[in-house]
C-alpha positions as CSV (number, residue, x, y, z in Angstrom):
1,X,-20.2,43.3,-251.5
2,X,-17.0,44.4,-253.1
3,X,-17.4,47.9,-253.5
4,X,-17.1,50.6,-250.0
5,X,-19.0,53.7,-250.5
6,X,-17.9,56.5,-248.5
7,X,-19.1,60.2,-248.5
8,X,-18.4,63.6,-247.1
9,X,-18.1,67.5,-246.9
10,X,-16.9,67.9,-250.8
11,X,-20.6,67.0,-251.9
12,X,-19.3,63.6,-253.4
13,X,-19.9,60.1,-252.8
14,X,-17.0,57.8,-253.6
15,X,-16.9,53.9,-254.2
16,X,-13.9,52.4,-253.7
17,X,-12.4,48.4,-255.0
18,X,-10.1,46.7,-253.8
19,X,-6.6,47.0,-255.1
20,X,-6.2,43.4,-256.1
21,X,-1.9,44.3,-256.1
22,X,-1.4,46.1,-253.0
23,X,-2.6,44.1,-249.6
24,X,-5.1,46.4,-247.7
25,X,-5.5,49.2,-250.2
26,X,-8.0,50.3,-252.3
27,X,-8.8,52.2,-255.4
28,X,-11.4,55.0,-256.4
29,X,-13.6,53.8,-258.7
30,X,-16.3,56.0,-258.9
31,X,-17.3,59.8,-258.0
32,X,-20.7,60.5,-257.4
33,X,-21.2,64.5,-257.8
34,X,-22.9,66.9,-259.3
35,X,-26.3,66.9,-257.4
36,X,-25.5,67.8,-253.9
37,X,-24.3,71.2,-252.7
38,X,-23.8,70.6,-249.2
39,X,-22.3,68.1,-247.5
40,X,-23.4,64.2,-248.3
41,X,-24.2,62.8,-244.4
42,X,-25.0,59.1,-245.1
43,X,-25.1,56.8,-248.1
44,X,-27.3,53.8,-247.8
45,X,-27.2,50.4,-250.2
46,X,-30.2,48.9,-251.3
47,X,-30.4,45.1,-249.9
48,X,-29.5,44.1,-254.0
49,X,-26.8,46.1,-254.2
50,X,-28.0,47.7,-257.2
51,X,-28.8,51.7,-255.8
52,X,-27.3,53.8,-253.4
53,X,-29.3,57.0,-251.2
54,X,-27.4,59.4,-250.1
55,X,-28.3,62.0,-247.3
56,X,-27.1,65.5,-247.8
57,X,-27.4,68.4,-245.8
58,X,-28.7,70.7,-248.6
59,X,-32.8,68.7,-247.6
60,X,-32.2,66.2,-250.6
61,X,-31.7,62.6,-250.7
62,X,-30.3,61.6,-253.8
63,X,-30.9,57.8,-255.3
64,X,-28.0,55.9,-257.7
65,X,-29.1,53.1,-260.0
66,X,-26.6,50.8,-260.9
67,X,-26.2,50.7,-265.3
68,X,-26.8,47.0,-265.9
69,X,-24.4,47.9,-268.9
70,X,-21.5,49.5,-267.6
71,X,-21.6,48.5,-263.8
72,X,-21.8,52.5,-263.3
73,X,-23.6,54.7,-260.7
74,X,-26.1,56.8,-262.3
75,X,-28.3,59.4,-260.5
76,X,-32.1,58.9,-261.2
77,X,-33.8,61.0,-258.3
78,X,-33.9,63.2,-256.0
79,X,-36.2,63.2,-252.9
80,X,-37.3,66.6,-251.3
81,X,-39.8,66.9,-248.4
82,X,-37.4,68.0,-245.2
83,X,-37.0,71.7,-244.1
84,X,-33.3,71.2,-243.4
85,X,-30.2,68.7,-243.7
86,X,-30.9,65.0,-243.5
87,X,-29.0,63.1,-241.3
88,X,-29.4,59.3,-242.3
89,X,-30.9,57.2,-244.7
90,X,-31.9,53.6,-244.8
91,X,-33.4,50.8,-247.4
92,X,-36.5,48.7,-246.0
93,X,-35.5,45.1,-246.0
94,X,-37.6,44.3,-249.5
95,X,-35.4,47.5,-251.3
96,X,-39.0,48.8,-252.2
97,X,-38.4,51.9,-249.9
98,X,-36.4,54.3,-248.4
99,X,-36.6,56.4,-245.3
100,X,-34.8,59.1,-243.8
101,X,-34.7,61.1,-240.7
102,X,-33.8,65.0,-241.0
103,X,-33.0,67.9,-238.0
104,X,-36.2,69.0,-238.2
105,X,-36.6,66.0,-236.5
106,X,-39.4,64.4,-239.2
107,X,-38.6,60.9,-240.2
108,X,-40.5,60.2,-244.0
């Protein structure tokens, strides 16, 4: 792909371009924010590139959908179900579902 998603303790997930003018840099493109309160463990692409889950620490998992319009993240869910923070995330290898693991040591 040519976007790198990264994510961390100020609740955000970032995406990042490459800076076409500087070798070996890159550019902020995008900040995700506004739905998590806690720390955002793990992001996850789908296998199409067109969403993004994120793990948090506040028990959520949030899922992006890419606007077919603007090439923008947009936040379309939220998934609730673990007692505490979730650790990781991943896509099934269709993009039809997601799983994640939390430390209360369930895996949905």
């Amino acid at each position: 792909g040519k976007i790198l998603g990264t994510c961390g303790g100020d609740h955000t997930i970032r995406l990042w371009i490459k800076n076409e003018n500087v070798e070996n840099s890159y550019l902020c493109s995008q900040i995700l924010d506004g739905i998590h309160n806690r720390t955002v463990r793990a992001i996850a692409w789908s296998p199409c590139g067109n969403y993004i889950a994120a793990a948090s620490f506040d028990a959520t998992t949030s899922i992006w959908k890419r606007n077919s319009k603007t090439a923008a993240f947009e936040f379309i869910s939220s998934l609730e179900g673990h007692e505490n923070e979730v650790k990781s995330v991943s896509w099934d290898s269709t993009g039809g579902m997601v799983s994640t693991c939390g430390r209360d040591k369930s895996v949905w």
